[in-house]
N, C-alpha and C positions, 0 to 999 in steps of 0.2 A: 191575559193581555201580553204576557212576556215571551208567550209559545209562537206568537200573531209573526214575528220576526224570524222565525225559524219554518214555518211554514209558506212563507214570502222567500223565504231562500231555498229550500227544498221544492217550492212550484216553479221556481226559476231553472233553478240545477234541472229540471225534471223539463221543463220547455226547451233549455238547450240541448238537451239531451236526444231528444223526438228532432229537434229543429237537424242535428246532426245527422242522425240516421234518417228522415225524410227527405232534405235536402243536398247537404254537405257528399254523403259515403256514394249515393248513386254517380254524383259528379266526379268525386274522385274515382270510383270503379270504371267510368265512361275515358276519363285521362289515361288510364294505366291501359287498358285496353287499345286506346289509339296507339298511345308512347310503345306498345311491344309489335301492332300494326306497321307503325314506320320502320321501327327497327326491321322486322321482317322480311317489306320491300327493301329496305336499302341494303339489307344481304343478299337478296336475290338479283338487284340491279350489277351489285358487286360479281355475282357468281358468274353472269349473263359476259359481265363486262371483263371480267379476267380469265373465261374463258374461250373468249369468241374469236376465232381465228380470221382473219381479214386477208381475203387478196383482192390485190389492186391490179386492175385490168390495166394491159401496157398503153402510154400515150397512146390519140391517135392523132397524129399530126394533120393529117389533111381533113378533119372533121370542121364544118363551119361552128357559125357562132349559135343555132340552133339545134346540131344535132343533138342527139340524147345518149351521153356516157352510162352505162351500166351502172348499176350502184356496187359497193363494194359487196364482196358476201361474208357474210356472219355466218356464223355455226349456231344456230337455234333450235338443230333439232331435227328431225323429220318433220318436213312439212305435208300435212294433213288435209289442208284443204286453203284455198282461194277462191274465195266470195264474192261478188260485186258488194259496194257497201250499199248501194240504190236498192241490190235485193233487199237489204236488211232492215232498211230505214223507209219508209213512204216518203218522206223530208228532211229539209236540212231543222226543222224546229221538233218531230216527232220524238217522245220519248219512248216509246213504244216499237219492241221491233215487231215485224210484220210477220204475217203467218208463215210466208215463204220463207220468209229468214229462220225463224224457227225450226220449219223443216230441215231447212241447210243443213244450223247447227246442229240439229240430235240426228242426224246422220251422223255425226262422231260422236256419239256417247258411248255405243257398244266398242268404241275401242278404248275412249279414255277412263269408262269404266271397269274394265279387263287389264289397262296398262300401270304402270308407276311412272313418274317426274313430273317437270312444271308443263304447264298448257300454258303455253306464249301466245296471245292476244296480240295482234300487232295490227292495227288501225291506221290505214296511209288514205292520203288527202289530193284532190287537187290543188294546183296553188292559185286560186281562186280564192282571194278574203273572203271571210265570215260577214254576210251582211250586219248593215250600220242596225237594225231590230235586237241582230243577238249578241251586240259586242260585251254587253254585260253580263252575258253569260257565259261567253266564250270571246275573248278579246282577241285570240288566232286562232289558227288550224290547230294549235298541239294542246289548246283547251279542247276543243272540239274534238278530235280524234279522241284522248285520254277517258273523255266520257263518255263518247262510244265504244269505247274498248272498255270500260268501268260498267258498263250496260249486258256486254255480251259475258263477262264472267260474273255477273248478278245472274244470268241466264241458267250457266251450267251452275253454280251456285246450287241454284235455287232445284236441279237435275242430281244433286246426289256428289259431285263433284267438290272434293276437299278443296278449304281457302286457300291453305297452304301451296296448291299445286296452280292452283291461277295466277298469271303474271300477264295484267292487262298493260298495252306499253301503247303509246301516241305518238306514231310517227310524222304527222304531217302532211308533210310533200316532200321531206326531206330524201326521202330514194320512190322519184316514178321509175313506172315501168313505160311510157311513152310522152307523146310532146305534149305538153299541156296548152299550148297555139292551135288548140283542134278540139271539139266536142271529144269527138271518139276516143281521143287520148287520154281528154280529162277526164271521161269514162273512166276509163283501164285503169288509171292511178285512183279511185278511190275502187279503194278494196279492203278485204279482213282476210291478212293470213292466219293459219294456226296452225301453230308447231307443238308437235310432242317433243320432252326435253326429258 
């Protein structure tokens, strides 16, 4: 009878124990993994950003209130290729990229797997809102873009392609290449550049 109390403590001891390692260590292993994840990107955002050389194209004074100013230029790298992003995607709801796009992309794998640095993901948007369907999943464009650019380095990911050198980034609409007042434009602005870095 007096042992009854010690084996009530020791089945205990021994539940939290199991409860620990089944529950408890995978969660913490899954935190520490993010926590050194963030870290990672926010030195690579740092490196990108205390690197990047910017020149600003001179006024143009007699530009109306529609032309389109050049975006500034960063130093990202050797750019590699530019995509339409409509190759990539069938939809604006698809999560799935397209066979074509696929092809795109592993047209560069024989170089980024031959080369060294980061692979700069850069995802531009027209500025055309995220329909009122996806706003919960994407509440703007730089949700939007981020997870298409979080899609294309799942891609080379998943090609052999170290996490380390992936740096998917969501640009927006924030630098088009033409007037978003025009189909064709708003074309041109949704695109996927990639830069070797």
């Amino acid at each position: 009878m007096r042992y009854i109390g010690w084996i009530i403590a020791l089945l205990l001891a021994a539940a939290g124990a199991a409860g620990y390692f089944i529950f408890y260590a995978p969660l913490e292993r899954g935190y520490i993994q993010q926590t050194e994840e963030i870290k990672m990107w926010i030195n690579k955002i740092a490196a990108l950003e205390a690197g990047g050389v910017i020149n600003v194209p001179p006024p143009d004074t007699g530009a109306s209130d529609t032309a389109i100013t050049p975006p500034a230029e960063f130093d990202f790298g050797t750019l590699l290729a530019t995509i339409p992003l409509d190759d990539l995607f069938s939809s604006v709801k698809s999560a799935e990229i397209t066979a074509t796009g696929k092809a795109e992309l592993s047209k560069l794998l024989p170089v980024l797997k031959t080369t060294q640095g980061d692979v700069i993901i850069m995802v531009h948007t027209d500025n055309v809102r995220v329909s009122q369907s996806l706003r919960n999943h994407y509440p703007s464009n730089w949700e939007y873009s981020a997870n298409r650019a979080g899609f294309i380095a799942r891609y080379y990911l998943g090609r052999g392609i170290d996490s380390k050198r992936l740096v998917p980034c969501g640009i927006s609409a924030a630098r088009p290449l033409a007037d978003n007042s025009t189909a064709a434009g708003r074309g041109k602005n949704r695109r996927v550049e990639i830069y070797l870095r």
